[in-house]
Steps between C-alpha positions, in 0.01 A plus 500: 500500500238713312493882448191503778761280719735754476276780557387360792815389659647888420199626662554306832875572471439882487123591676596887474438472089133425374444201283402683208833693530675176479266355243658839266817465621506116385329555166698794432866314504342160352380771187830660493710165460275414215527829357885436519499170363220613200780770404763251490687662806632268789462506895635448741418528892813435684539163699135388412603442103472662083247470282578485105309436213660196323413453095427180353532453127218334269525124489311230356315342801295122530148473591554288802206293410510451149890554452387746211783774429341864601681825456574640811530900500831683616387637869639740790451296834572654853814360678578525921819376570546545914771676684755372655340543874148401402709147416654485829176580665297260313753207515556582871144436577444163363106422568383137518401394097183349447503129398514558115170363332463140307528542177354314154278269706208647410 
């Protein structure tokens, strides 16, 4: 699902708001987790999941092609680990998988 996906869908969930409403609304709490995150701080949104920042350390990386050692820089990434009853959800849906794709024959 994109951000537009989810715009839409809130919009047809709840026709008493405007879509530009929604559109704020969306971009607002998206810009406020990121804000978190950028500070260092953590959230969390009850039964949906946290956010963290995790920190990696500088490491000597290969070039995948050449196998040449490069210096990799230390790095803050963003981390979601889910809640406990976006698990059960999730696992109790269990969608059809795709056939997964051939691979190395090309």
């Amino acid at each position: 699902m994109t951000k537009s996906e989810l715009i839409a869908g809130l919009a047809a969930d709840h026709p008493h708001l405007r879509g530009a409403d929604i559109e704020t609304i969306v971009g607002t709490i998206f810009d406020e987790i990121a804000a978190a995150l950028a500070r260092g701080a953590r959230v969390e949104l009850r039964g949906f999941g946290a956010f963290t920042v995790k920190h990696r350390d500088a490491r000597t990386g290969r070039n995948p092609r050449t196998g040449e050692a490069v210096p990799v820089e230390e790095k803050s990434v963003p981390f979601f680990k889910a809640g406990k009853e976006l698990r059960e959800r999730v696992n109790a849906a269990k969608p059809e998988r795709p056939p997964a794709p051939a691979r190395g024959l090309s």
